[in-house]
N, C-alpha and C positions, 0 to 999 in steps of 0.2 A: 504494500500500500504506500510506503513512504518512497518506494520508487515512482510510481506512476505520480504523486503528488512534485516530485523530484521534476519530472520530463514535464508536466501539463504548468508547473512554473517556469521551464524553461522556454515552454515555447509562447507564453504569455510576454516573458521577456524580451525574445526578439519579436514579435507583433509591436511591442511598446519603444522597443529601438527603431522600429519602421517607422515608425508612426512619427518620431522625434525626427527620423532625419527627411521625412517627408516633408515636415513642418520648417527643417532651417531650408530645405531647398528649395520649396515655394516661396520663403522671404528672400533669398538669393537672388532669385531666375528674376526676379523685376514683370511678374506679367506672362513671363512664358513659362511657365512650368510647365505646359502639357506638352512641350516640344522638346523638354528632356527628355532622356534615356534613360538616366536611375530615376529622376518623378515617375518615368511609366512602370518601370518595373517595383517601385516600393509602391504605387499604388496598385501595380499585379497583386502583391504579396500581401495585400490590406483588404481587397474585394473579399475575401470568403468571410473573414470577422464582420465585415459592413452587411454582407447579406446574413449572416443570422444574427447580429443585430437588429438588421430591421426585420426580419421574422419573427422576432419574441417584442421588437416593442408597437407601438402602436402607430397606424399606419398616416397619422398628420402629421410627421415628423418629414420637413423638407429633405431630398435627398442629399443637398447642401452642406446640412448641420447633421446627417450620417456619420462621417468621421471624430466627430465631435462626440458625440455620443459611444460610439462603440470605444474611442480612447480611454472616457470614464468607466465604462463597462469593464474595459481588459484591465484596468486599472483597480477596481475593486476587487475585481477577481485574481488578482494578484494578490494582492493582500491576504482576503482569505483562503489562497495557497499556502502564504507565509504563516500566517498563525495554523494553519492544520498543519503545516511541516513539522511546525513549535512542538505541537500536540501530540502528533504522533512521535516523532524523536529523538523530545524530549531537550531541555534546554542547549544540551551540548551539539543539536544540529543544527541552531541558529549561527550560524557562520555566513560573511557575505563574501562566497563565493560560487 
């Protein structure tokens, strides 16, 4: 259990490093981010969390402020990876690595 809680932290991690370097390269590009190469590809790798975000949330949510949301979602859900890792094993697996 404390493996899979291990791997489903990790890949909430890179979804949330995506999402960050998503964010400094749309402030970069000036306007054109959809004509980068790494903005298409970190947002390749962000579409599956945005569509089941927007399958569990409700559907008057612009598709715009999607990223937004799903960033808070993976974001929580991070955390309580962190405290269920705590839990399961145990204070001496809180380590930040």
């Amino acid at each position: 259990m404390l493996e899979l809680t291990v791997l489903t932290k990790a890949i909430l991690e890179f979804v949330l490093l995506t999402y960050a370097g998503r964010a400094i390269l749309y402030l970069f590009a000036f306007g054109r981010h959809h004509d980068n190469l790494i903005y298409r590809m970190f947002s390749l790798v962000t579409q599956p969390p945005e569509q089941l975000v927007s399958y569990i949330t409700i559907k008057s949510i612009p598709q715009k402020h999607l990223p937004y949301f799903t960033f808070i979602f993976c974001f929580s859900l991070w955390i309580v990876m962190l405290v269920v890792k705590v839990i399961i094993g145990g204070p001496s697996s809180f380590n930040i690595q």
